[in-house]
N, C-alpha and C positions, 0 to 999 in steps of 0.2 A: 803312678797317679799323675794324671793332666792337672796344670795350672793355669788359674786365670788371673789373669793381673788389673784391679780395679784400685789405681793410687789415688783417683781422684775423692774415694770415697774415706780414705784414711782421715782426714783431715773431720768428718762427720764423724767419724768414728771416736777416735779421740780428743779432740778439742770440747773444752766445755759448751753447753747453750747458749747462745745468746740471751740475755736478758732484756734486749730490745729487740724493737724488729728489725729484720735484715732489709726488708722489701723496702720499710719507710727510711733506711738508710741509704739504700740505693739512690732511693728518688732524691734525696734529699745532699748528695754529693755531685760537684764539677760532673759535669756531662763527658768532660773530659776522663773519668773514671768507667764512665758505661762497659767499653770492651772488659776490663776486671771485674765487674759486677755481671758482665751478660746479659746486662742493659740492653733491649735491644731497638727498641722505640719508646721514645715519650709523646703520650697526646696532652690535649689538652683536661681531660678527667680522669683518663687510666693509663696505664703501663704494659709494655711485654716485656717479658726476662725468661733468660733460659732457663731451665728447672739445673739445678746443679746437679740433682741426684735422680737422674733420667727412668723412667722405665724403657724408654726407646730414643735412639736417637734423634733429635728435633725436639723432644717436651717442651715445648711454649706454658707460660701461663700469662695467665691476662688478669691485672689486680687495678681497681681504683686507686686512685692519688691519695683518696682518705683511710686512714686506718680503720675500718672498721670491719666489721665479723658478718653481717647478715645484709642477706637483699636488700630488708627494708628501712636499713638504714642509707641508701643509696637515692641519689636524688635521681630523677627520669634523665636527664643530659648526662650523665655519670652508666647510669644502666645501659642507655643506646650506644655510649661510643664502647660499652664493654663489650658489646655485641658487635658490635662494629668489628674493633680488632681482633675477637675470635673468627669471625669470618674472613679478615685480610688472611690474619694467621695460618687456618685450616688451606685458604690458598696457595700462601705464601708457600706450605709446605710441600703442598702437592706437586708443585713447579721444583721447588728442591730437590726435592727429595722421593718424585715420585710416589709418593703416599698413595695407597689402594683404599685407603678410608681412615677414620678417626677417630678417637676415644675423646667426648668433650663434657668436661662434670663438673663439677663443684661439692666439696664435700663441707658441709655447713654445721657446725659442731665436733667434737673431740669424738660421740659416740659413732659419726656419720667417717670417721675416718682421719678428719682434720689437722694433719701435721703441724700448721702455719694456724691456729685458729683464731688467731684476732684479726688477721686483715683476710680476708675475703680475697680467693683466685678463683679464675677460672682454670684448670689444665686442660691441654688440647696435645693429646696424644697420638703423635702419628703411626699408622699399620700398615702390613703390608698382609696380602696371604702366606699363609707358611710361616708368620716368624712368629712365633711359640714354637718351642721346643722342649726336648726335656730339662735343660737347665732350671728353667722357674719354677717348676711342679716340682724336680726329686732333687736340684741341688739347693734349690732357694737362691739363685744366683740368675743375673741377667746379664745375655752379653750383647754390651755395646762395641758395635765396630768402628765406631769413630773417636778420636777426642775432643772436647766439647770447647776447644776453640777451635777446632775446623768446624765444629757445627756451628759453630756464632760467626766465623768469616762465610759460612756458605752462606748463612742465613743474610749477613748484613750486603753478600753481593745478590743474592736475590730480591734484596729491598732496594736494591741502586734499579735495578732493571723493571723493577712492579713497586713503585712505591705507595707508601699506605695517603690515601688522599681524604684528609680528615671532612667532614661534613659543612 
């Protein structure tokens, strides 16, 4: 039997829930903290942060500064730079990482999927052609070939070289 070694995901595994949010704790620590958090830019109304618990390598999400669950609770200067940064993002990755295209959603509610449902993300999931394979369908298992602080060092030096230029 082949093995695949996914340690980052222990830690989800066993550790209890959060009872807060993680995202508005992010935001809300020393900047100086971001690389531990996978911080990876702050704007002025929303945030990117690495998804910890990837489907692909690069998973970005893009979440407002405010805590909250639905579009409409989002004011129009908060909405455009969310858009804004999923667009740097999908860039961002493509230059990375090569990206062939993108998976970009919002799952808005618990029954729509919503892992995280009180703060509102965007995910911006990066593809290639070819990579599904039979892991995800018959093992229930995804393999990442990277560790997700090379993906946060690749990412933060592609942000030195393409910086995000806020409006």
């Amino acid at each position: 039997m082949d093995r695949l070694y996914t340690p980052w995901r222990l830690p989800y595994i066993v550790n209890p829930k959060p009872s807060n949010c993680p995202f508005c704790d992010y935001l809300h620590q020393d900047p100086a903290r971001d690389p531990d958090n996978l911080l990876l830019l702050r704007g002025r109304h929303a945030f990117v942060v690495l998804n910890r618990f990837p489907y692909n390598n690069g998973h970005l999400m893009v979440l407002p500064n405010q805590h909250v669950a639905y579009l409409t609770d989002l004011d129009d200067a908060t909405q455009a730079e969310i858009m804004k940064l999923t667009t740097y993002c999908t860039d961002l990755l493509g230059r990375a990482f090569r990206a062939h295209g993108f998976n970009v959603g919002i799952n808005l509610g618990k029954a729509a999927g919503a892992g995280m449902e009180p703060h509102l993300h965007v995910h911006i999931v990066p593809r290639w052609e070819g990579d599904t394979n039979f892991m995800p369908v018959i093992a229930k298992t995804r393999v990442l070939p990277e560790w997700l602080a090379d993906t946060y060092e690749r990412l933060r030096q592609a942000m030195e070289e393409h910086p995000y230029r806020p409006s």
